[in-house]
Backbone as JSON, one array per atom type, in Angstrom:
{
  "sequence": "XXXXXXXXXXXXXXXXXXXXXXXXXXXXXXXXXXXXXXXXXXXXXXXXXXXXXXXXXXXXXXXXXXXXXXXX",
  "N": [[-11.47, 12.1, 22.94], [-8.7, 11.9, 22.25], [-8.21, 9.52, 22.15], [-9.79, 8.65, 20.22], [-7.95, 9.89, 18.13], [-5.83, 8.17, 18.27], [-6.6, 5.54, 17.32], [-6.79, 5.77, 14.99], [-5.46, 4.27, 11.77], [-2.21, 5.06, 10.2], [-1.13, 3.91, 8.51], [-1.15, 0.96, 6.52], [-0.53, -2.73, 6.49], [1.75, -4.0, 3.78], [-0.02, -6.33, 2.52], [-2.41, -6.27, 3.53], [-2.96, -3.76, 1.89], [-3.04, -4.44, -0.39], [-5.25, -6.09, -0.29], [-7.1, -3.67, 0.24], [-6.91, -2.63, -2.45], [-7.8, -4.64, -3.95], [-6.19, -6.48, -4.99], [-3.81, -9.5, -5.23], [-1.93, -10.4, -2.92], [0.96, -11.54, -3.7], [0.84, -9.81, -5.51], [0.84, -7.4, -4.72], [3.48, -7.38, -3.12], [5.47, -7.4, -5.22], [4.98, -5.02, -6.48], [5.56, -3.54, -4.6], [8.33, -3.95, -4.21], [9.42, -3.07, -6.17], [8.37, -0.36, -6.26], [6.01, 0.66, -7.09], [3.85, 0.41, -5.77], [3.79, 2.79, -2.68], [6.56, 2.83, 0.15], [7.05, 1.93, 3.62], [10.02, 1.66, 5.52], [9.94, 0.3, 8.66], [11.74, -0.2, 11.3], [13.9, -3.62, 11.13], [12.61, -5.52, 9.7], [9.59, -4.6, 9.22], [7.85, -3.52, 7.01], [6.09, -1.12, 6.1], [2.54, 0.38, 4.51], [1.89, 3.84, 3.73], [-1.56, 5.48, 4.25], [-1.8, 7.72, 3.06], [-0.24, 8.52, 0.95], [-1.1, 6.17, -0.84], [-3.79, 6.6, -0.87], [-3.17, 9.44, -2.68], [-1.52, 8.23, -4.99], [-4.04, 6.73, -5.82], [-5.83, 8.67, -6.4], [-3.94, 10.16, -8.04], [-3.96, 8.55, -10.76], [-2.06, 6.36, -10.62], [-2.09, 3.87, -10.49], [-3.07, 2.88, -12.45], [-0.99, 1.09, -14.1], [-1.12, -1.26, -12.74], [-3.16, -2.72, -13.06], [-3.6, -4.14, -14.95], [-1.73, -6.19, -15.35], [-0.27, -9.0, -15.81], [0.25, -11.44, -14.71], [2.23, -12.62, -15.69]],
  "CA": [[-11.15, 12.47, 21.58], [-7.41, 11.97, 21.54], [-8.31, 8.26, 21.81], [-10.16, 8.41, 18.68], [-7.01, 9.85, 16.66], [-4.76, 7.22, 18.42], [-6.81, 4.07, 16.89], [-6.95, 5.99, 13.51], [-4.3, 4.3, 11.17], [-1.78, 5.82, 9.23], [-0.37, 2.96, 7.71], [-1.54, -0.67, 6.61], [0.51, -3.7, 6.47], [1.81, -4.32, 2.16], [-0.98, -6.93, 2.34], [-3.75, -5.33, 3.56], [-3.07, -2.63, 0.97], [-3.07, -5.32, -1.74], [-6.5, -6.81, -0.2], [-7.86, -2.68, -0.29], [-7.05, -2.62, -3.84], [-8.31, -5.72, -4.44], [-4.9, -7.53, -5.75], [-3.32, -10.29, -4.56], [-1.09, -10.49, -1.75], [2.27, -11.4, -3.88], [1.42, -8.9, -6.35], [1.73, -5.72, -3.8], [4.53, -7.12, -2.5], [6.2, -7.23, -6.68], [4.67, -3.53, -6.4], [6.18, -2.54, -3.11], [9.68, -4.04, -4.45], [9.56, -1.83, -7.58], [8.59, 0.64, -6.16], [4.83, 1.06, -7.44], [3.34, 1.08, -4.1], [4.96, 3.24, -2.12], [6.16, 1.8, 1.47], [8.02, 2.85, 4.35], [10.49, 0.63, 6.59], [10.15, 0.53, 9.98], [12.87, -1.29, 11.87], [14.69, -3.75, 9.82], [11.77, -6.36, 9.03], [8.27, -4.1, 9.05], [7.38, -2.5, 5.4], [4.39, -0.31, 5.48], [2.53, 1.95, 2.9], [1.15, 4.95, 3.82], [-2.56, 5.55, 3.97], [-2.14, 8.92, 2.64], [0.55, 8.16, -0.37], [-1.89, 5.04, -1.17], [-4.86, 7.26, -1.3], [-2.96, 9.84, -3.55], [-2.03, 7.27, -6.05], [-5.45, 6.48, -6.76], [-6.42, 10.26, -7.07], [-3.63, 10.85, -9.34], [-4.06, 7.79, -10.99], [-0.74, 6.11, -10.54], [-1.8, 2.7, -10.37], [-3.84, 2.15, -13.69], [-0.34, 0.41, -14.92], [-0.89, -2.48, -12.35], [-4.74, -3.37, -12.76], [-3.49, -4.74, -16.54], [-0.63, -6.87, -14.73], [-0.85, -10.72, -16.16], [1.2, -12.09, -13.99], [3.9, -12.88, -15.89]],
  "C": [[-9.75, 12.0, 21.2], [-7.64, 10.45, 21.65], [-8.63, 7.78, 20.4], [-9.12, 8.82, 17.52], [-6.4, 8.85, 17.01], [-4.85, 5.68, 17.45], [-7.22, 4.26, 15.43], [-5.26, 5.62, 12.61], [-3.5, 4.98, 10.1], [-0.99, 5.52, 8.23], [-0.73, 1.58, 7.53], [-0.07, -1.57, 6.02], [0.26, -3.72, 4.31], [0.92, -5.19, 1.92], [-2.21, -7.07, 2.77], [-3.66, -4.09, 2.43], [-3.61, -3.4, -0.29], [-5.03, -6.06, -1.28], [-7.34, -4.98, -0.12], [-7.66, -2.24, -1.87], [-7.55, -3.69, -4.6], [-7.49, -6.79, -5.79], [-4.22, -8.21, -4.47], [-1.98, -9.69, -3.53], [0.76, -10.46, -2.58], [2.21, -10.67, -5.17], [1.45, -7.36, -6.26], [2.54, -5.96, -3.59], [5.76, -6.87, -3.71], [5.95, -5.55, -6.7], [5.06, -2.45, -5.62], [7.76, -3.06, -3.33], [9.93, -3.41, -5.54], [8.83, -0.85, -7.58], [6.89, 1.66, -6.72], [3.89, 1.38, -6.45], [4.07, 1.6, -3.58], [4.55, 2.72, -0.37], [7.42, 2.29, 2.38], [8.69, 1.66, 5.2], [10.37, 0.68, 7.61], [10.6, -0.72, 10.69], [13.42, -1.6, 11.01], [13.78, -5.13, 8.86], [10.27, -5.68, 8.28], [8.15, -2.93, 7.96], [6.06, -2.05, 6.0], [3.82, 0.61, 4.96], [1.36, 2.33, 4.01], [-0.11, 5.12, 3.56], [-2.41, 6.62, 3.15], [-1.17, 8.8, 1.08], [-0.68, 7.16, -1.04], [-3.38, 5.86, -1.7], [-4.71, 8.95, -2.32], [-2.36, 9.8, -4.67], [-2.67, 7.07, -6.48], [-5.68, 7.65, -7.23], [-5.85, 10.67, -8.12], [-3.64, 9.58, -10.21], [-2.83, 6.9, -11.63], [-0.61, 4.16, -10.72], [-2.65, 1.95, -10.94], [-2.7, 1.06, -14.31], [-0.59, -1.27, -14.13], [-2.41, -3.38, -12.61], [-4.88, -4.26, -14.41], [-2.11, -5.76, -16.25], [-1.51, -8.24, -15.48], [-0.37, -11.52, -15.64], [1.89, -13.26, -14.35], [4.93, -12.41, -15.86]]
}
């Protein structure tokens, strides 16, 4: 059992988040530099957002402003 929480994640990489929302790659990372995704540092290179922030964004619906993005 404690194997099965170990290989449960609790965090995806800023571009796997952007491929579970089904937006591009450099427009989580415009989202995770202002602050619209939310994302955590670890070390001084590795960003990563939170499964659980990420999945209470959608619930409260935090991230209707980006799905109208035109990318300009």
């Amino acid at each position: 059992m404690a194997k099965q929480q170990s290989e449960q994640k609790l965090a995806v990489s800023v571009e796997q988040a952007g491929q579970m929302l089904g937006i591009s790659r450099g427009l989580a990372y415009q989202m995770a530099k202002t602050g619209e995704l939310p994302t955590v540092r670890i070390g001084q290179r590795r960003l990563v957002v939170p499964l659980a922030s990420l999945e209470a964004m959608l619930e409260n619906g935090q991230l209707t402003a980006a799905s109208g993005h035109d990318g300009r």
